[in-house]
C-alpha positions as CSV (number, residue, x, y, z in Angstrom):
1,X,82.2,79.6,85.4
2,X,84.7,77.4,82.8
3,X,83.9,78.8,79.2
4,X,82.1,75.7,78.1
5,X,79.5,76.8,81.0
6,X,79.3,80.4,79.2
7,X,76.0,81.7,78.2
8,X,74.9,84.8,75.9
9,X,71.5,85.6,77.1
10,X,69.4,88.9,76.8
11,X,70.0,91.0,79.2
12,X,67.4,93.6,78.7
13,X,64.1,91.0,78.4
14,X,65.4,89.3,81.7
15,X,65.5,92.7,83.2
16,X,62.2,93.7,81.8
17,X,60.4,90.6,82.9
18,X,61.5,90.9,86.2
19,X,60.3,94.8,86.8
20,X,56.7,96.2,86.5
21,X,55.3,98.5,83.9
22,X,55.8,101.5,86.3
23,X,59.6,100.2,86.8
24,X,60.1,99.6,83.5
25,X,59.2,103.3,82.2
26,X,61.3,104.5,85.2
27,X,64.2,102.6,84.1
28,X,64.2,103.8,80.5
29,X,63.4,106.9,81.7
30,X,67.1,106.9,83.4
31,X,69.0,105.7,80.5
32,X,67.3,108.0,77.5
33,X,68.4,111.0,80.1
34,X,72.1,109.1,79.5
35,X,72.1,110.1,76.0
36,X,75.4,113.1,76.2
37,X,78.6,111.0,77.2
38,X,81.6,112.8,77.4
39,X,84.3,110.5,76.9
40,X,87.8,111.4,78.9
41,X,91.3,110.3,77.0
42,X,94.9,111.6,76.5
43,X,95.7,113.9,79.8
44,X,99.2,113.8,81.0
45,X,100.7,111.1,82.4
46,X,103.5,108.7,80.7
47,X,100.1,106.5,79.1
48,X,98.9,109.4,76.8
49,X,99.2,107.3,73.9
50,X,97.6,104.7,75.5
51,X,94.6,106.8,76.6
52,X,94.2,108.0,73.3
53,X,93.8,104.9,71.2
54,X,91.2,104.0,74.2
55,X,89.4,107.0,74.3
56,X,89.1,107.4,70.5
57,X,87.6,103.5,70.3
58,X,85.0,104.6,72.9
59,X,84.1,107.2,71.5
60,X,83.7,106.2,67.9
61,X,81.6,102.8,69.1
62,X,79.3,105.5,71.6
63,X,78.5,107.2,68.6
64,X,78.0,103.5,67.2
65,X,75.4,103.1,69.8
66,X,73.0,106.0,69.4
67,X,75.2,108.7,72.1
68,X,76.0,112.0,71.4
69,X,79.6,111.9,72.5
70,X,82.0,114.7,73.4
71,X,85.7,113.9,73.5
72,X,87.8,115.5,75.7
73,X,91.5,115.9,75.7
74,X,92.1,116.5,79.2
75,X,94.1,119.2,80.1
76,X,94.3,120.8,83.7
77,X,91.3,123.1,83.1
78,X,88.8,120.2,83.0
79,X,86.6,120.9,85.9
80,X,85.7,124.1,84.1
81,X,85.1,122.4,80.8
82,X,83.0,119.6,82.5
83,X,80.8,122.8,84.5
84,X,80.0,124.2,81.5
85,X,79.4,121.2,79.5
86,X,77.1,119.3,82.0
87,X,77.4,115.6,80.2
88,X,74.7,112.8,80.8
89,X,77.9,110.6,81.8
90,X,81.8,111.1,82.0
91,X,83.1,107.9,80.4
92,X,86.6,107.5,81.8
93,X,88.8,106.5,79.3
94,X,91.9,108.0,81.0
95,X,95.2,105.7,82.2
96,X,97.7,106.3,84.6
97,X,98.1,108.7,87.2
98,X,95.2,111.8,87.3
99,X,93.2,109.2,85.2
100,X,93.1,106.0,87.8
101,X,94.4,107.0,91.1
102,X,91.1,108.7,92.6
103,X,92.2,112.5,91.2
104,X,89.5,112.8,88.3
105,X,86.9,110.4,90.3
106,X,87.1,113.1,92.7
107,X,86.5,116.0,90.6
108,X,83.7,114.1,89.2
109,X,82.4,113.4,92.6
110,X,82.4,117.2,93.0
111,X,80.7,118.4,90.2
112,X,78.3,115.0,90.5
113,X,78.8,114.0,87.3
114,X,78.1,110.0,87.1
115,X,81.2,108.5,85.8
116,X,82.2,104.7,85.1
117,X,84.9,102.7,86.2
118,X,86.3,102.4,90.1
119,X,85.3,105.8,92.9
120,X,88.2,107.6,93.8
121,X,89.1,105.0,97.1
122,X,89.9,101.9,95.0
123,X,91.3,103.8,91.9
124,X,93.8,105.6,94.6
125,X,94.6,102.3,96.0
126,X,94.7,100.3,93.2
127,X,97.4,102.8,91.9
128,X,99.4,102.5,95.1
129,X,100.8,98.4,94.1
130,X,102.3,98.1,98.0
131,X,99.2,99.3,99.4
132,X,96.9,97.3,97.3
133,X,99.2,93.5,97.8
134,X,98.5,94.4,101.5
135,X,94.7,94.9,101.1
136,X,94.7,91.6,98.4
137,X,96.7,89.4,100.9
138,X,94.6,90.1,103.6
139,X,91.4,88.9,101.4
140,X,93.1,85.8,100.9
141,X,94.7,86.2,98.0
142,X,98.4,85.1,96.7
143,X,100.9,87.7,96.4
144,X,104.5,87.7,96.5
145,X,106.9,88.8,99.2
146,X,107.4,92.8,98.5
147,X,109.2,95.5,100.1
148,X,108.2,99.5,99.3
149,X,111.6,101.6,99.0
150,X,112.5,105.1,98.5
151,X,114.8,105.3,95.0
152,X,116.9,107.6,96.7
153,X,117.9,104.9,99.4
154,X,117.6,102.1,97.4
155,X,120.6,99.7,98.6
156,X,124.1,98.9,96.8
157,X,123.1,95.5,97.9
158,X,120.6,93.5,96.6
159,X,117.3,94.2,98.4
160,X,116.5,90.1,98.1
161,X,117.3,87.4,96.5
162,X,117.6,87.6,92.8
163,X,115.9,87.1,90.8
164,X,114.0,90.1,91.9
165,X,111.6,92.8,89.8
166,X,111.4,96.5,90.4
167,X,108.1,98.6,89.5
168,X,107.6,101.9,89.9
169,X,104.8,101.9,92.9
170,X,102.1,103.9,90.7
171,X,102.6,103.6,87.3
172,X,100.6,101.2,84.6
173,X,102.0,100.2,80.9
174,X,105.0,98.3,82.8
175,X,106.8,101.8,82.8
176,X,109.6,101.4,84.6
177,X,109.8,97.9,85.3
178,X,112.7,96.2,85.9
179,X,113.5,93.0,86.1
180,X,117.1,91.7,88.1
181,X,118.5,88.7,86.9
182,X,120.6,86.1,89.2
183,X,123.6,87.2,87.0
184,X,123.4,90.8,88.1
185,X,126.5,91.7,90.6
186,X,124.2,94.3,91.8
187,X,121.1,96.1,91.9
188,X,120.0,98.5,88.8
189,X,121.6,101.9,89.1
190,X,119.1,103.6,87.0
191,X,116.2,103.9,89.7
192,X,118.8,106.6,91.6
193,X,119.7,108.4,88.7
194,X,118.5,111.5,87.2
195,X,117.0,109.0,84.4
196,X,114.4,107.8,86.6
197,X,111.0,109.6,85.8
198,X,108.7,107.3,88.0
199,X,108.1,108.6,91.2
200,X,110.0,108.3,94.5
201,X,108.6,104.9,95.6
202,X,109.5,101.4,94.3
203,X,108.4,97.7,94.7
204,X,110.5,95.2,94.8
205,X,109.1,92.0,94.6
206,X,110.3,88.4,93.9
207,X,109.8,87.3,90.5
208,X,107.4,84.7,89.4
209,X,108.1,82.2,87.1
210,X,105.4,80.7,84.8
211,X,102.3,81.9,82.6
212,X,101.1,85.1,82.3
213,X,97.1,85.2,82.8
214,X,94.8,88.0,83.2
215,X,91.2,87.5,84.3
216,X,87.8,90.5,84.1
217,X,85.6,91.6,86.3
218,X,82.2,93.0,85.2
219,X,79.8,94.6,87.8
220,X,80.0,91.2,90.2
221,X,80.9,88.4,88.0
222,X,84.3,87.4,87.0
223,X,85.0,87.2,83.0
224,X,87.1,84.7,81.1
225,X,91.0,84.1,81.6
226,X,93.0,84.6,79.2
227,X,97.1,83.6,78.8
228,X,99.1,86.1,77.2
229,X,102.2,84.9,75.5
230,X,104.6,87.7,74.9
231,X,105.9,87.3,71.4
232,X,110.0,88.4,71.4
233,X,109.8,89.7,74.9
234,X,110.8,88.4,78.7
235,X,107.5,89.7,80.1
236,X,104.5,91.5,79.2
237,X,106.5,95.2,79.0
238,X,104.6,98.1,76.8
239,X,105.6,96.8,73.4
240,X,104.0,93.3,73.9
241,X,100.8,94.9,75.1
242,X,100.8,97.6,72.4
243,X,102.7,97.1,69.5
244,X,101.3,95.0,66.6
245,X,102.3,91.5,67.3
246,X,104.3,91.8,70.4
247,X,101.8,89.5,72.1
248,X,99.2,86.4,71.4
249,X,96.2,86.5,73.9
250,X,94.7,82.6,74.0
251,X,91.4,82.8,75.2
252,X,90.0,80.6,76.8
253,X,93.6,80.0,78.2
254,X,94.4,76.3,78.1
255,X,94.4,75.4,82.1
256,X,92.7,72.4,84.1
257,X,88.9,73.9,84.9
258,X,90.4,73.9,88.7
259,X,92.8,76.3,87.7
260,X,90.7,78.5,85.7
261,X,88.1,79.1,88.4
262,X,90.3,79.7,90.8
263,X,91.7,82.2,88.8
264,X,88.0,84.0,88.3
265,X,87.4,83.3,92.1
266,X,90.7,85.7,93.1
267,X,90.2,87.8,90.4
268,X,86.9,88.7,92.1
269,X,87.9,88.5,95.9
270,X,90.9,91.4,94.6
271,X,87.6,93.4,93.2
272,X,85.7,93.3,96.0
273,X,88.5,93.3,98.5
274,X,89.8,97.1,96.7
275,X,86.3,98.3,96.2
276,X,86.6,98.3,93.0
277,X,83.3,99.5,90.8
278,X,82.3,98.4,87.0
279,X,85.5,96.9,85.1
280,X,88.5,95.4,86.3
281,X,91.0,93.1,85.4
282,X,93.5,91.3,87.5
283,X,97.1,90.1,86.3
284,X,98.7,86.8,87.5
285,X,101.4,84.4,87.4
286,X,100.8,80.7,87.1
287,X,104.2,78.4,87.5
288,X,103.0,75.0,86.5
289,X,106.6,73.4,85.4
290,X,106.5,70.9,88.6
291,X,102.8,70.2,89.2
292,X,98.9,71.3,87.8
293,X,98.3,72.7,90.7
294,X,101.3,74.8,90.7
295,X,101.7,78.4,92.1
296,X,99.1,81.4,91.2
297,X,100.5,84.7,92.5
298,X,98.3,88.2,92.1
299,X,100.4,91.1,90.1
300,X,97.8,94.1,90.5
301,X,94.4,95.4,89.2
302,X,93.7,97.6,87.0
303,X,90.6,100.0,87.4
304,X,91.2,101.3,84.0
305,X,91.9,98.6,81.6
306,X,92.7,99.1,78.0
307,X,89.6,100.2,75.9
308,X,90.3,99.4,72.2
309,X,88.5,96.2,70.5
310,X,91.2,94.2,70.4
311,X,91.9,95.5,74.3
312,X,91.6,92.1,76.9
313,X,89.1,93.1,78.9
314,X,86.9,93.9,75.7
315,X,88.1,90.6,74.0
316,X,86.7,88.5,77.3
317,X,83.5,90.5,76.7
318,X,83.2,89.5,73.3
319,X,84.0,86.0,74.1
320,X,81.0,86.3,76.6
321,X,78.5,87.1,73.7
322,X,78.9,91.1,74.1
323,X,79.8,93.3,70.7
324,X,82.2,96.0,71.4
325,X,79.7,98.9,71.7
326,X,77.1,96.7,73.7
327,X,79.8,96.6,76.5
328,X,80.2,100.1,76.3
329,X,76.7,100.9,76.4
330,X,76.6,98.6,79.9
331,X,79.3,100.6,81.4
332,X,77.6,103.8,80.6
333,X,74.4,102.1,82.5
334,X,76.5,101.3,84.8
335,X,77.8,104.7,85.8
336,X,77.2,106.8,88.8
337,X,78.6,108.9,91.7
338,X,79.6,107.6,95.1
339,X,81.2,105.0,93.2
């Protein structure tokens, strides 16, 4: 659906007209025994930061909202705190590894705690980026030509043609990234080197020229698309997603209504396609310098988007009519096990 089609309507009266008296009761039933939400943040990968500032919005708008909310700085004990604590809901506001790639969706699985966000298959393939272009291109969807290497082999030759990006397989926050330019006589010595802190795996793909645009998913319907225009930067790298200013997000992005759906259509083949539950929100490149039509290429999903206000994934929600803690509240409706 193109913006102009978008409608704010009431979920909860639609949903009530459409169950009997008996359902109805049932269903509230559910979510009033969804009032204690422990919300997950911090941990221990390279995105603490980043899981903090999410987690700490979450929290404060639950509490908004009429939860009682436990925050939980997650440390390696958590299964024992989670045992003892026995929360409603685990609101996963975790990033990077342990957080998005299956290991706490399992544990939660385990102790049947519902939880939001992807189940442990799509958040540990999601995480993997070769593994997930494989499952994406064979949905249909545009990726580009990529090559998984060990750092510890990586060639004294250039893998491909420059230019050429390197990505740590499973990392989020562009950690790591690297992009090789045409001018470079060879490829980056730092992905051997003691320096590296990434993992063993790399992905080196070709690199995409043109627009950056990121599109939502939200249970089965794809959100709105919006353009993000580093400010300063090459590419979208952690300090135009997080520092003050280092980005300007137009939404709706300014594309042809062909474009634009077809970016919400792929965005929510990638969902489906990865198993992915709740939120999502796809990255792509759009190279329109010869024609319209151009060339859209997939980046990646993530499973566990940025959670602040001024996050994307919570901006497109907005844009679609929901306040910050309403979206919050759906994904703790939306929760379960055996995600």
């Amino acid at each position: 659906m193109h913006p102009s089609q978008t409608k704010t309507t009431n979920r909860a009266d639609q949903l009530r007209a459409s169950l009997g008296s008996a359902e109805w009761k049932l269903f509230l039933g559910v979510l009033m025994s969804r009032e204690r939400v422990a919300v997950l943040m911090g941990g221990f990968s390279s995105e603490r930061p980043v899981s903090l500032s999410s987690g700490k919005a979450c929290a404060d708008a639950l509490e908004g909202e009429g939860f009682k909310v436990t925050r939980i700085d997650v440390e390696r004990d958590i299964s024992e705190k989670l045992s003892a604590l026995k929360p409603d809901v685990v609101f996963n506001a975790l990033h990077g590894p342990f957080g998005e790639d299956g290991t706490i969706q399992g544990i939660l699985e385990y102790l049947q705690i519902p939880y939001t966000h992807s189940g442990v298959l799509a958040s540990a393939l999601a995480m993997d980026k070769g593994r997930a272009k494989r499952v994406a291109a064979a949905a249909g969807v545009p990726v580009a030509e990529s090559q998984v290497l060990n750092r510890f082999s990586f060639p004294s030759e250039h893998p491909m043609k420059a230019p050429y990006v390197v990505k740590p397989v499973r990392e989020g926050s562009s950690f790591g990234v690297v992009i090789v330019g045409e001018d470079q006589a060879h490829p980056p010595q730092v992905i051997g080197s003691d320096e590296w802190r990434y993992g063993e795996e790399v992905i080196v793909e070709r690199y995409i020229h043109g627009r950056e645009l990121t599109c939502g998913v939200m249970g089965d319907q794809p959100m709105d698309v919006i353009e993000v225009v580093p400010q300063g930067h090459n590419f979208y790298d952690y300090d135009s997603k997080y520092a003050s200013g280092g980005s300007k997000h137009v939404l709706p992005a300014k594309i042809s209504p062909k474009i634009y759906q077809k970016i919400q259509t792929l965005a929510l083949r990638a969902h489906q396609a990865i198993g992915c539950r709740g939120v999502s929100r796809s990255d792509f490149r759009y190279d329109d310098r010869f024609s319209e039509d151009g060339e859209i290429i997939w980046l990646e999903v993530n499973t566990q988007p940025g959670m602040t206000p001024t996050s994307l994934v919570p901006e497109m929600a907005g844009h679609a009519g929901y306040s910050f803690g309403a979206f919050l509240r759906w994904m703790v409706e939306d929760a379960s096990c055996l995600r």
